[in-house]
DSSP file (Angstrom, degrees, kcal/mol; ACC not computed):
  #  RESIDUE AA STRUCTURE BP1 BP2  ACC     N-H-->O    O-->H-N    N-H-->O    O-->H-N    TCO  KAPPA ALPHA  PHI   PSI    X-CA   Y-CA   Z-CA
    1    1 A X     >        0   0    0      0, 0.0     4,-0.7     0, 0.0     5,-0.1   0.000 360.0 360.0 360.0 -43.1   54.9   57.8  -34.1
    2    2 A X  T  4  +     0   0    0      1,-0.2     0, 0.0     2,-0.2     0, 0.0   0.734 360.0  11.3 -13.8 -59.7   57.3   57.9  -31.2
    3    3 A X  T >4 S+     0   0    0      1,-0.1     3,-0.9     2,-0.1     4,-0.2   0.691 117.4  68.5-104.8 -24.1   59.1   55.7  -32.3
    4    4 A X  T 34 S+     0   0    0      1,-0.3    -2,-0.2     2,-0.2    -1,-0.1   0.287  84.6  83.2 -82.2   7.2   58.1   55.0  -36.0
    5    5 A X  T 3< S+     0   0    0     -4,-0.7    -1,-0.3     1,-0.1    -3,-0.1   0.590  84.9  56.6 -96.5  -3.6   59.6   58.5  -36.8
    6    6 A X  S <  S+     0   0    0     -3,-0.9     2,-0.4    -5,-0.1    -2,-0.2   0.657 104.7  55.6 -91.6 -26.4   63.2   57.2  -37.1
    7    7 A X        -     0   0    0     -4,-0.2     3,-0.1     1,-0.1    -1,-0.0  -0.765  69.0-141.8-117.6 142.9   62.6   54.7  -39.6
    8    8 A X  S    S+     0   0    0     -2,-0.4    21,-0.5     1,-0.2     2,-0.4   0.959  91.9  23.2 -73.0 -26.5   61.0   54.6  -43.2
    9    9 A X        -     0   0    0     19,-0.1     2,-0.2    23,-0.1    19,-0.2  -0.991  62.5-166.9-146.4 152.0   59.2   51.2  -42.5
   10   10 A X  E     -A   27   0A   0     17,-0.5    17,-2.9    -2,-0.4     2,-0.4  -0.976   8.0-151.3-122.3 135.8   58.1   49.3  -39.7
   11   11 A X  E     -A   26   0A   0     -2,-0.2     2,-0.4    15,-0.2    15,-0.2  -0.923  13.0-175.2-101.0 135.3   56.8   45.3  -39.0
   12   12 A X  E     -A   25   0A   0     13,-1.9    13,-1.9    -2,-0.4     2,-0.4  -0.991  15.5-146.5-118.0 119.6   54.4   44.5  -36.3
   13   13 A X  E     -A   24   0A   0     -2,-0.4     5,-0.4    11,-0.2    11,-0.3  -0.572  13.6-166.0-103.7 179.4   53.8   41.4  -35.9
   14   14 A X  S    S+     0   0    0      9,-2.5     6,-1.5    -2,-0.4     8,-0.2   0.418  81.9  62.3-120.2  20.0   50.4   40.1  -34.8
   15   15 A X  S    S+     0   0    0      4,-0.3    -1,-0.2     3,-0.2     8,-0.1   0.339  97.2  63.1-101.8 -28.5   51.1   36.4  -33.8
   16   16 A X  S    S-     0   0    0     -3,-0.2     3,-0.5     1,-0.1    -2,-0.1   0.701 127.2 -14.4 -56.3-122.9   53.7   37.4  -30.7
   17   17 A X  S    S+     0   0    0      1,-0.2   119,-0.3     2,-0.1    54,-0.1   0.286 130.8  68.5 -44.2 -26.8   52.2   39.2  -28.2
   18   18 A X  S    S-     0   0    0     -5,-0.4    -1,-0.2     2,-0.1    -3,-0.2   0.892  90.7-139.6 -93.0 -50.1   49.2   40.1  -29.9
   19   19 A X        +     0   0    0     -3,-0.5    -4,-0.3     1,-0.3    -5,-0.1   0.151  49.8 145.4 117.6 -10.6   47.9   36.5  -30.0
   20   20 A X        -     0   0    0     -6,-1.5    -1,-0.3    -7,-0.1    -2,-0.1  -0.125  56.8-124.9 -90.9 140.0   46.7   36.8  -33.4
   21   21 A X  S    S-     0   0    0     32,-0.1     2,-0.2    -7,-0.0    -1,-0.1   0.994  86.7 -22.2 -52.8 -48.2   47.1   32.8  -35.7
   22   22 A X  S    S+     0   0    0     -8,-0.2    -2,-0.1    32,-0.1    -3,-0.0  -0.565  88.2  77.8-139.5-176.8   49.0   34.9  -38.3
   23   23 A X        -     0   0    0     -2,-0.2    -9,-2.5   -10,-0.1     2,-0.3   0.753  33.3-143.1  73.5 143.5   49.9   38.0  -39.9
   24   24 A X  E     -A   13   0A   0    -11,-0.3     2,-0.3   -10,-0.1   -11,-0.2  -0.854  18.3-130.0-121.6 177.3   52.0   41.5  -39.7
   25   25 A X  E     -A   12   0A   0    -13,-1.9   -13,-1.9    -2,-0.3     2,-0.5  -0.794  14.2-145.8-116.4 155.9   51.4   44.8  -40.7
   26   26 A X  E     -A   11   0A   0     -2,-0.3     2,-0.5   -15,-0.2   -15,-0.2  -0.885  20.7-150.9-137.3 100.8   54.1   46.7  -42.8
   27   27 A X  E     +A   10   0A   0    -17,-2.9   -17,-0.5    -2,-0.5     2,-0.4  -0.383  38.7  83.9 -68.7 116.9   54.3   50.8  -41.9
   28   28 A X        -     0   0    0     -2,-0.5   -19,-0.1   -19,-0.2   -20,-0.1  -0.986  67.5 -28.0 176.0-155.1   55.2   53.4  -44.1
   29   29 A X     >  -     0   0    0    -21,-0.5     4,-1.8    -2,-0.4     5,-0.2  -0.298  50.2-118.6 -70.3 158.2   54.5   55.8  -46.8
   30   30 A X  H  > S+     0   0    0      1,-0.2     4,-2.4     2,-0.2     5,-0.3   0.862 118.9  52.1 -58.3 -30.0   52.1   55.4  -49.1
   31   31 A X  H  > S+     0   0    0      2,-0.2     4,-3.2     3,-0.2     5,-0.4   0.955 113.2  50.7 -74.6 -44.6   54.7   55.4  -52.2
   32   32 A X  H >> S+     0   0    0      1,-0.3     3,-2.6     2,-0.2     4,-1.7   0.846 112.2  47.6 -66.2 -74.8   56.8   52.4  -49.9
   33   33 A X  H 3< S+     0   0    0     -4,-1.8    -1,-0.3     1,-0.3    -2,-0.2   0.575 105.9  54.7 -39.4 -36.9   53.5   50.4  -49.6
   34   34 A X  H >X S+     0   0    0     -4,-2.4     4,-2.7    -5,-0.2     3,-0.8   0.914 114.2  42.8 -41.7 -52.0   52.6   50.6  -53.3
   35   35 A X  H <X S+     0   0    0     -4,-3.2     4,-3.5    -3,-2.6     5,-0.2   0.954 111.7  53.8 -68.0 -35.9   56.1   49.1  -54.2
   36   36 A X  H 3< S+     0   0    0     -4,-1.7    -1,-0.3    -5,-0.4    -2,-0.2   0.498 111.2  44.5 -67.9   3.6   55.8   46.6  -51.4
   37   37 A X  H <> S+     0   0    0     -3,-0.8     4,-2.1    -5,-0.3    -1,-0.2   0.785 111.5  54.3 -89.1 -55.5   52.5   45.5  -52.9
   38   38 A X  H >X S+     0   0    0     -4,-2.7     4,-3.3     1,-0.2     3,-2.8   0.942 119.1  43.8 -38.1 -77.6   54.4   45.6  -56.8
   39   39 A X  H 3X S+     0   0    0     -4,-3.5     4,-2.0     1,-0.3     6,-0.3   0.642  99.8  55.7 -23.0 -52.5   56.7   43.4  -55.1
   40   40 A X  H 3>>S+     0   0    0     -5,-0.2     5,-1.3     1,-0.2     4,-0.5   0.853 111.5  60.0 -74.0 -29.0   54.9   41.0  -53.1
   41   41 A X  H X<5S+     0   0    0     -3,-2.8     3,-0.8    -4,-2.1    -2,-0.2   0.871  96.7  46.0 -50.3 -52.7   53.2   40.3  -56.6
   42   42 A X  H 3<5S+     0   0    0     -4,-3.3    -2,-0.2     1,-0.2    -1,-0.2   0.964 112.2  57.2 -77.2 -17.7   55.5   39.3  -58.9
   43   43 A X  H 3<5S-     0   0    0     -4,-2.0    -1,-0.2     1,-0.1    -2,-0.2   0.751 115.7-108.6 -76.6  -7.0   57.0   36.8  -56.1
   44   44 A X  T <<5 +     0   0    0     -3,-0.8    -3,-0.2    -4,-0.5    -2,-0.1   0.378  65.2 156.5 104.9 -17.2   53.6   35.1  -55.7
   45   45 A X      < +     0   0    0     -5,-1.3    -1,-0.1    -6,-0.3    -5,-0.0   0.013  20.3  63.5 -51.6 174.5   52.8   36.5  -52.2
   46   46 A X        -     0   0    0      2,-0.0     2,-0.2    -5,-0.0     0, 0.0   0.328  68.6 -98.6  97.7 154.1   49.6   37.0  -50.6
   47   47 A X        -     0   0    0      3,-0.0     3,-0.3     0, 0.0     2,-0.2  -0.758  21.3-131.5-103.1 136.7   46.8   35.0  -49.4
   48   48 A X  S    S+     0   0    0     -2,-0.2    -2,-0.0     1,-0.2     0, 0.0  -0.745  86.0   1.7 -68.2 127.5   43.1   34.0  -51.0
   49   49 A X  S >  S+     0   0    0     -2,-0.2     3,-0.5     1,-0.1     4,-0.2   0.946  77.2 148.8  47.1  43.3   40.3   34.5  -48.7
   50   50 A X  T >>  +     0   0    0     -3,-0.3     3,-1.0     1,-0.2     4,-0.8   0.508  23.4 116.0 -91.2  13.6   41.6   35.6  -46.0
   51   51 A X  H 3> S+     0   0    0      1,-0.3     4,-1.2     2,-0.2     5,-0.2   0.553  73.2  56.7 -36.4 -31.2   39.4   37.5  -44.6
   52   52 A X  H <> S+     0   0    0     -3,-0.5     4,-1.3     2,-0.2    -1,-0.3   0.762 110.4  50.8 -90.8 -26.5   38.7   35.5  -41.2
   53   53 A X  H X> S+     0   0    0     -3,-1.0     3,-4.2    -4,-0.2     4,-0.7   0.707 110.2  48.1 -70.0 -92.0   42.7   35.8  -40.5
   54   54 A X  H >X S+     0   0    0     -4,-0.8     4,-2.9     1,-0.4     3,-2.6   0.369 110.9  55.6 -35.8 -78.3   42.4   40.2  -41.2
   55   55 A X  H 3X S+     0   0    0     -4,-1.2     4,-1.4     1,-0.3    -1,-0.4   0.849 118.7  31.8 -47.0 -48.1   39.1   39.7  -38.5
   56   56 A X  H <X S+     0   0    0     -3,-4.2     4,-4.7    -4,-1.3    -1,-0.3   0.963 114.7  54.8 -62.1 -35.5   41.7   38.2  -36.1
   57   57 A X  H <X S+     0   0    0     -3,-2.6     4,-3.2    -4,-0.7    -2,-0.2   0.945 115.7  45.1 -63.3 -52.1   44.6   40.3  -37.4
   58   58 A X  H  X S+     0   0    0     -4,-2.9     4,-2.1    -5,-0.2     5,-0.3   0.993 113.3  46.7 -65.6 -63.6   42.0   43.4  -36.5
   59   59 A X  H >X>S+     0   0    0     -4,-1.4     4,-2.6     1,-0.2     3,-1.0   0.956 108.5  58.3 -42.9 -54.7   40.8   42.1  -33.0
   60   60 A X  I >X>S+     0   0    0     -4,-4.7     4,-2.3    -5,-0.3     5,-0.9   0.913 112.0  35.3 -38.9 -65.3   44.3   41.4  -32.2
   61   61 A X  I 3<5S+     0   0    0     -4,-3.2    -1,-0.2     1,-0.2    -2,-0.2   0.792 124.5  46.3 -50.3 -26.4   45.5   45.2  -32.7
   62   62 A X  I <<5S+     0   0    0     -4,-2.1    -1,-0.2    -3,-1.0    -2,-0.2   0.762 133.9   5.4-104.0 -24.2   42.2   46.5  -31.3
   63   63 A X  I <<5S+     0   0    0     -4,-2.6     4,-0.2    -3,-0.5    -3,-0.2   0.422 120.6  65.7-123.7  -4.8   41.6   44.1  -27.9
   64   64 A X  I ><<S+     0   0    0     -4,-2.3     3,-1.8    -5,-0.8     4,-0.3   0.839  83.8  79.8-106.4 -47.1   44.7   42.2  -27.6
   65   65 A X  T > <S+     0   0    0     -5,-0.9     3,-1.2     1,-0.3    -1,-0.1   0.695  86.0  58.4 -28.6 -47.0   46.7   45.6  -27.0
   66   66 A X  T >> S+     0   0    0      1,-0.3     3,-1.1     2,-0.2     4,-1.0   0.738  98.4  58.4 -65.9 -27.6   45.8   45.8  -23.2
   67   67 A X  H <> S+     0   0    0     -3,-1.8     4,-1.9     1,-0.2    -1,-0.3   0.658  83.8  67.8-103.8  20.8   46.9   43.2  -22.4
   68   68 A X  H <> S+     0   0    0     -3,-1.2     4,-0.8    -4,-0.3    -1,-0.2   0.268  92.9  64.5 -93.3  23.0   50.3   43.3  -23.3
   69   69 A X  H <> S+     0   0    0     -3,-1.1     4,-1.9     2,-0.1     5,-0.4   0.742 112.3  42.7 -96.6 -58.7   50.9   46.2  -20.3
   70   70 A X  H  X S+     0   0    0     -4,-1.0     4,-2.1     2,-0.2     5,-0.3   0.931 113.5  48.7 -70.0 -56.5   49.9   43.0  -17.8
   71   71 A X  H  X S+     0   0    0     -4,-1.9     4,-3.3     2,-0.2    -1,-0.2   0.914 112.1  50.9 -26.6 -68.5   52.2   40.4  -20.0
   72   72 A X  H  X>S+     0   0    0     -4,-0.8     4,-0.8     1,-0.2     5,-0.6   0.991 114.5  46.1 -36.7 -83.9   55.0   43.4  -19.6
   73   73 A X  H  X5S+     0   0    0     -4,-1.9     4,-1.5     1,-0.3    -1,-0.2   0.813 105.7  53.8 -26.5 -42.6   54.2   43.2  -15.8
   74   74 A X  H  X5S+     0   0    0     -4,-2.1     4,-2.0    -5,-0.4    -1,-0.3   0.925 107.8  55.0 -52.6 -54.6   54.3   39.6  -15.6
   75   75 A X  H >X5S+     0   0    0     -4,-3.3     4,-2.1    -5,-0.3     3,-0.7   0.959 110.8  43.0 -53.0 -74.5   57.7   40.0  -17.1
   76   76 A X  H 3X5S+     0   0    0     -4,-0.8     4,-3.9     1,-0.3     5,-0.4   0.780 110.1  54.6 -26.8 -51.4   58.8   42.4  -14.4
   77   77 A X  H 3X<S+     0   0    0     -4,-1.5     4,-1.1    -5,-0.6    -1,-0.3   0.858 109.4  48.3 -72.8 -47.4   57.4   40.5  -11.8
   78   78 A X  H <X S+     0   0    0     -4,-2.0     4,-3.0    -3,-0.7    -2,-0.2   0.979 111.8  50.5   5.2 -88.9   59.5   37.1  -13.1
   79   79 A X  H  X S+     0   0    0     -4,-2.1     4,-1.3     1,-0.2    13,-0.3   0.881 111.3  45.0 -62.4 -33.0   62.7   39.0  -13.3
   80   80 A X  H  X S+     0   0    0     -4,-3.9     4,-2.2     2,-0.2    -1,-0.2   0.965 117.9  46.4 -62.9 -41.0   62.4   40.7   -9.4
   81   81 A X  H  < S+     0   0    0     -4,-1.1     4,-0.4    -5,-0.4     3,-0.2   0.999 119.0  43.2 -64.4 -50.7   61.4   37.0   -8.2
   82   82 A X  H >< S+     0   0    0     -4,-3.0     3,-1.3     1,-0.2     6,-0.3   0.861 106.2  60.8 -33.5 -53.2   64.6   35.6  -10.5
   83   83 A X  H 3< S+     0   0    0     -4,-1.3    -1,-0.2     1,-0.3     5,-0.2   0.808 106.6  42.8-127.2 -55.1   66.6   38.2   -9.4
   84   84 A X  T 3< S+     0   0    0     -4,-2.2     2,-0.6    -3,-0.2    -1,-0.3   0.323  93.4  89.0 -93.0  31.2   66.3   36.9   -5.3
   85   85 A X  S X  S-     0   0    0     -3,-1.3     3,-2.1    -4,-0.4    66,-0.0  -0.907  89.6 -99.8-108.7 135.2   66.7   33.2   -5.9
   86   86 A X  T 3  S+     0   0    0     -2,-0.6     3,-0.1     1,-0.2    -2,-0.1  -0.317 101.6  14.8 -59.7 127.8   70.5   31.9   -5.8
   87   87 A X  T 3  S+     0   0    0      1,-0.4    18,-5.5    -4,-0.1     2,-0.4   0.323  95.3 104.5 109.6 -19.7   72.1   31.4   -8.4
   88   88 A X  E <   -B  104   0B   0     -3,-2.1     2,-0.5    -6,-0.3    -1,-0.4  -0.871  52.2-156.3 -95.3 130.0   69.8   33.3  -11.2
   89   89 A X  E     +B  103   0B   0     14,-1.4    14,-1.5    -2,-0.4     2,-0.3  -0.966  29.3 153.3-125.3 123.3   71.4   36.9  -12.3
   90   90 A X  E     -B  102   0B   0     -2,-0.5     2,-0.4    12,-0.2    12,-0.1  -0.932  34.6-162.3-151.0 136.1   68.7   39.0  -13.5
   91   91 A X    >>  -     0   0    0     10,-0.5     3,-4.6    -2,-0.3     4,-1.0  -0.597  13.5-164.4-122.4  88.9   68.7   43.0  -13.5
   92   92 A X  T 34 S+     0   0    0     -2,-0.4    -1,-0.2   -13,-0.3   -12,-0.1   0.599  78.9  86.3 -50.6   1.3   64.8   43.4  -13.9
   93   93 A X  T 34 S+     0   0    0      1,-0.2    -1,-0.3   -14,-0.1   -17,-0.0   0.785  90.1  46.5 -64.8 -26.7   65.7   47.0  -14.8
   94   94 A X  T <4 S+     0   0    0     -3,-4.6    -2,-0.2     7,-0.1    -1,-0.2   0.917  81.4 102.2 -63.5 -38.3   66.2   45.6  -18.4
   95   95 A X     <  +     0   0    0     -4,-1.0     5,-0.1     1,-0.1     3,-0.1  -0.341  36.3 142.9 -57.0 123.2   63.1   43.8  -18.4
   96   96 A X        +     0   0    0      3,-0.3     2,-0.3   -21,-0.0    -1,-0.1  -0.383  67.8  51.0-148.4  38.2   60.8   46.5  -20.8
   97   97 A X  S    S-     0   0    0    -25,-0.1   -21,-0.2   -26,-0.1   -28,-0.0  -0.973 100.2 -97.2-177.3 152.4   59.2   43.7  -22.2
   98   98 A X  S    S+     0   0    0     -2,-0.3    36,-1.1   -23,-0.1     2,-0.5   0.328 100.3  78.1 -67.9  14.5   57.4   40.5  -22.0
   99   99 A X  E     - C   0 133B   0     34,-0.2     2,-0.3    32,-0.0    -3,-0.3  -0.976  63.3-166.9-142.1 122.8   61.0   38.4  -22.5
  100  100 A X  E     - C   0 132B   0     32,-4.4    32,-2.8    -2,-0.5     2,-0.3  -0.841   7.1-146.1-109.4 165.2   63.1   38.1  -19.7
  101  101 A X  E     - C   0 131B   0     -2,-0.3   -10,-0.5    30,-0.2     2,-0.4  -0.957  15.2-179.0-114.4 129.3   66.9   36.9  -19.6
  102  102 A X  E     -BC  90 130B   0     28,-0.9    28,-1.0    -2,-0.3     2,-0.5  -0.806  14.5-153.1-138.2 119.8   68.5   35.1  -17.0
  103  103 A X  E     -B   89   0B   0    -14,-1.5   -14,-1.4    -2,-0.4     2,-0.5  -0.567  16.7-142.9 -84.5 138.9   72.0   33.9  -16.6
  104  104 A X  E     -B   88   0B   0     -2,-0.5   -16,-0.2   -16,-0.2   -17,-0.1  -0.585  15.0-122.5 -77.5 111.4   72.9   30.8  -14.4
  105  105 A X    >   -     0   0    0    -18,-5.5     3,-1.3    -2,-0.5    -1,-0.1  -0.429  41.2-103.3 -58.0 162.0   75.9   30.2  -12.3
  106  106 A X  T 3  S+     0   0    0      1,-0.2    -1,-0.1     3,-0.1    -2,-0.0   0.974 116.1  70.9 -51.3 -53.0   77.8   27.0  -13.4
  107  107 A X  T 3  S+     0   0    0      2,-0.1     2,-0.2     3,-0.0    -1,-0.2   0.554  74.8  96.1 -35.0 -25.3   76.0   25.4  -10.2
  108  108 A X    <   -     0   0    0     -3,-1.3     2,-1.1   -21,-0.2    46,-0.1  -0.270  65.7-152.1 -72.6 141.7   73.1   25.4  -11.3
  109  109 A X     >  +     0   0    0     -2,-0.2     4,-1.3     1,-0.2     5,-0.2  -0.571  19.7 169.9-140.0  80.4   71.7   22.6  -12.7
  110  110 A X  H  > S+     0   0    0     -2,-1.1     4,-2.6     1,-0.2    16,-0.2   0.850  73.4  55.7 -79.9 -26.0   69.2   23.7  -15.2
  111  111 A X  H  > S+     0   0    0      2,-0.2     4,-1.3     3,-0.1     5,-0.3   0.975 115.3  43.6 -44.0 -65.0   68.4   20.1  -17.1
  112  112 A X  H >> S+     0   0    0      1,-0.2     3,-6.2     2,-0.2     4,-1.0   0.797 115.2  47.1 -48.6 -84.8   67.5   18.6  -13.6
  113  113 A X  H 3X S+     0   0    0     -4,-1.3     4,-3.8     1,-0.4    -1,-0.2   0.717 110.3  51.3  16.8 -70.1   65.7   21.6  -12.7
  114  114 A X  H 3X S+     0   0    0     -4,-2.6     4,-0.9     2,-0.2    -1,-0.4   0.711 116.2  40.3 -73.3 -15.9   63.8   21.6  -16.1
  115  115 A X  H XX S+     0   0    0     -3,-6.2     4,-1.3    -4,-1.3     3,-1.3   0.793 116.0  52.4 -88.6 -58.9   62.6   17.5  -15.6
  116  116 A X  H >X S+     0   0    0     -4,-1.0     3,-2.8     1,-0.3     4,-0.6   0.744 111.2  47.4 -26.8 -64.4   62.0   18.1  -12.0
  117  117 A X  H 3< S+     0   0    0     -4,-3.8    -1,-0.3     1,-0.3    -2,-0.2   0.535 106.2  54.4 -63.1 -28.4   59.7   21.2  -13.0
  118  118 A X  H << S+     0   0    0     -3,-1.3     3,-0.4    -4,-0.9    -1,-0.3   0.339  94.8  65.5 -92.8  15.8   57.5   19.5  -15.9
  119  119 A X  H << S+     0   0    0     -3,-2.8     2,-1.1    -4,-1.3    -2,-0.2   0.995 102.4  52.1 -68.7 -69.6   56.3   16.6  -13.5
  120  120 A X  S  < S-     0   0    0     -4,-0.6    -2,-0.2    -5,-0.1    -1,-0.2   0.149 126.9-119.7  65.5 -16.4   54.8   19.8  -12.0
  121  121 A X  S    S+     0   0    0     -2,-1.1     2,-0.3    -3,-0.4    -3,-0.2   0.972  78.5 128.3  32.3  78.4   53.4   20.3  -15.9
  122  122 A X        -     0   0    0     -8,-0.1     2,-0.3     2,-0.1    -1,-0.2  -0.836  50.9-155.7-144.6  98.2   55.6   23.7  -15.9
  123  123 A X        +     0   0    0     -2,-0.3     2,-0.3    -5,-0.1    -8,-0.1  -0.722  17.5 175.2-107.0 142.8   57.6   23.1  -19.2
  124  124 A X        -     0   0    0     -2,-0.3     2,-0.3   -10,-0.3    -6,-0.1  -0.893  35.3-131.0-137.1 150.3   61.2   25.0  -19.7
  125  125 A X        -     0   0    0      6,-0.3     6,-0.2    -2,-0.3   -14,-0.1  -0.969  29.2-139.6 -95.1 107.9   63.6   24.9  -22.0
  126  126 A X        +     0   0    0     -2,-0.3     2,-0.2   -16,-0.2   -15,-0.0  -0.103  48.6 129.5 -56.2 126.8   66.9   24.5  -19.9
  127  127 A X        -     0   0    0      3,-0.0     2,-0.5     4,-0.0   -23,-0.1  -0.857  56.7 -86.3 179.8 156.5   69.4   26.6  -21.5
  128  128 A X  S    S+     0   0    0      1,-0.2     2,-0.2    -2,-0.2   -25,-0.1  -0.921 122.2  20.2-135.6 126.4   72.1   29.3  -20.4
  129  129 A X  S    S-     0   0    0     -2,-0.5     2,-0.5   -27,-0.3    -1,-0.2   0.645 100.9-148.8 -76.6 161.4   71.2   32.2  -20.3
  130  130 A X  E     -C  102   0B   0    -28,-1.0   -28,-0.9    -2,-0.2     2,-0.1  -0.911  13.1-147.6-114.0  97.8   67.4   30.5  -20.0
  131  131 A X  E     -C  101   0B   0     -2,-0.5     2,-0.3    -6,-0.2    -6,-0.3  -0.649   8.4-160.1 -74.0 159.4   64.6   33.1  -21.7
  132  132 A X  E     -C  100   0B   0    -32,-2.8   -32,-4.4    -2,-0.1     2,-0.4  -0.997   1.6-161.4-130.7 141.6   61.0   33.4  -20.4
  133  133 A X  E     -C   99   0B   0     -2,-0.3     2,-0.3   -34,-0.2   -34,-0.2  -0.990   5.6-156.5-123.6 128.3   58.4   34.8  -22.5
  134  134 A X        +     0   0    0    -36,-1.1     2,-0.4    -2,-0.4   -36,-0.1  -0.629  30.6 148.9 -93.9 143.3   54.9   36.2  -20.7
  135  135 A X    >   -     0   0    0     -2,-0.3     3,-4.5   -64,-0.1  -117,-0.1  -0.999  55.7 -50.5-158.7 162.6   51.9   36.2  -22.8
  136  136 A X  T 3  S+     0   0    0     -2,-0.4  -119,-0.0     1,-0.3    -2,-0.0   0.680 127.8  44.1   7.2 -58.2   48.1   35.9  -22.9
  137  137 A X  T 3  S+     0   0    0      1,-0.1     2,-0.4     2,-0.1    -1,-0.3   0.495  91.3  84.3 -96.0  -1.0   48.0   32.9  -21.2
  138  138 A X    <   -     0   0    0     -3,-4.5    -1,-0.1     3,-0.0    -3,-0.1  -0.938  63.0-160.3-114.8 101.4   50.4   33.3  -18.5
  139  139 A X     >  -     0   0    0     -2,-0.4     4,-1.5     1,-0.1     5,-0.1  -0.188  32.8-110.9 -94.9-163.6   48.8   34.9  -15.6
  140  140 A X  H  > S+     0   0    0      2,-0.2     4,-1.0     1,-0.2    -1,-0.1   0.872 126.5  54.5 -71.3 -24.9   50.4   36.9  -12.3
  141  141 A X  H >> S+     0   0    0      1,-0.2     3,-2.3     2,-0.2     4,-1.8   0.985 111.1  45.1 -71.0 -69.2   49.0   33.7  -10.3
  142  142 A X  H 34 S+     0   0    0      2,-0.3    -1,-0.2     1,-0.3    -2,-0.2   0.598 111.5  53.4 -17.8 -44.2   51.3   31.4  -13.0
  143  143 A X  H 3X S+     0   0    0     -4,-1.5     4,-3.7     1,-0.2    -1,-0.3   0.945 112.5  45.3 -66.0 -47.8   54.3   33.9  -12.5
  144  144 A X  H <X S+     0   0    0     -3,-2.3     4,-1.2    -4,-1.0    -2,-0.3   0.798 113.0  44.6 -79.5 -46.7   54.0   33.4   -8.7
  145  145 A X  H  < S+     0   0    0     -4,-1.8     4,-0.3     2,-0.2    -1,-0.2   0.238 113.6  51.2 -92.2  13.0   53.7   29.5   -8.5
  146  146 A X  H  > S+     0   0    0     -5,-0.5     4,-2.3     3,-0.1     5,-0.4   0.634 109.7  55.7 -89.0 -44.6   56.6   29.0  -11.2
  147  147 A X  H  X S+     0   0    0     -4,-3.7     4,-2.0     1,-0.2    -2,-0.2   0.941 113.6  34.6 -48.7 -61.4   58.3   31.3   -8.8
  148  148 A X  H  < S+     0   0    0     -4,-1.2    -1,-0.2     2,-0.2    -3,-0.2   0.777 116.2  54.3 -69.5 -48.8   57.6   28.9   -5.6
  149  149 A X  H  4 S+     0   0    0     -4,-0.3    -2,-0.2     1,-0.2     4,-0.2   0.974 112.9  44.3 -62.6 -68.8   58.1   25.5   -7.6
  150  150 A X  H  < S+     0   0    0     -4,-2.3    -2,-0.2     2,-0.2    -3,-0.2   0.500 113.9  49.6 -63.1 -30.0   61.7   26.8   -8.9
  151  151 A X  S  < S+     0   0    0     -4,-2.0     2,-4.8    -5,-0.4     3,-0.1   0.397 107.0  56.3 -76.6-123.9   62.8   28.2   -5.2
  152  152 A X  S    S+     0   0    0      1,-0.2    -2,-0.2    -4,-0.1    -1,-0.2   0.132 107.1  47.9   2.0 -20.5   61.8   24.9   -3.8
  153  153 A X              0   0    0     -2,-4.8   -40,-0.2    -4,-0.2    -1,-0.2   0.132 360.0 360.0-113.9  30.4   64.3   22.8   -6.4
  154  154 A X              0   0    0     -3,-0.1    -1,-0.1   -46,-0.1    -2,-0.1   0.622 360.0 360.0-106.7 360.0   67.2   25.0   -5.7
């Protein structure tokens, strides 16, 4: 409501962060959801049997929620370790989110970097600025030995 009070509709989706195989949810008034219904008929939308995605779509929103405060954390905890390695400029103050941003001095030599790091089976995409996205599967230990493999090839 916080936030949803600014806008007439909202998308969540439930694949990100949530973990969920598929699906969003679409917020608003009942009158906007009726039309968005009309609509999504007459283009052909919508899925047959889906009931075992909505039983994911629902776990996600209902158990999947908690952990995206420790994903968010993760994040934080990524951008302060970025932040003291040379050469990374990171303001973790931004970071309010699992996706951090980090810009590279020219020195930096994120290709090498990025081979070096998946002998290590640690996969990046080299790019500047370089995102990282925390999720589900990425725990604090994970944050903390990327951290320590990435000081060690600078």
């Amino acid at each position: 409501k916080e936030i949803g009070q600014y806008f007439d509709s909202m998308t969540i989706c439930l694949s990100k962060g949530l973990a969920a195989p598929v699906g969003s949810l679409l917020l608003g008034s009942k009158e906007y959801i009726a039309k968005a219904r009309r609509l999504r008929k007459m283009v052909g939308g919508g899925m047959r049997q889906a009931g075992i995605l909505a039983a994911a779509g629902k776990l996600a929103i209902t158990e999947q929620v908690a952990q995206l405060k420790q994903d968010h954390i993760n994040a934080k905890t990524l951008a302060e370790g970025l932040a003291e390695l040379p050469g990374f400029s990171v303001n973790p103050d931004f970071v309010q989110t699992n996706i951090v941003f980090a810009k590279l001095d020219a020195k930096v030599d994120i290709q090498s970097i990025a081979e070096q790091l998946k002998q290590q089976n640690i996969i990046i995409s080299p790019g500047n600025p370089i995102r990282f996205v925390t999720h589900k599967d990425i725990s604090a230990e994970d944050i903390q030995t990327f951290l320590s493999s990435l000081k060690s090839l600078l």
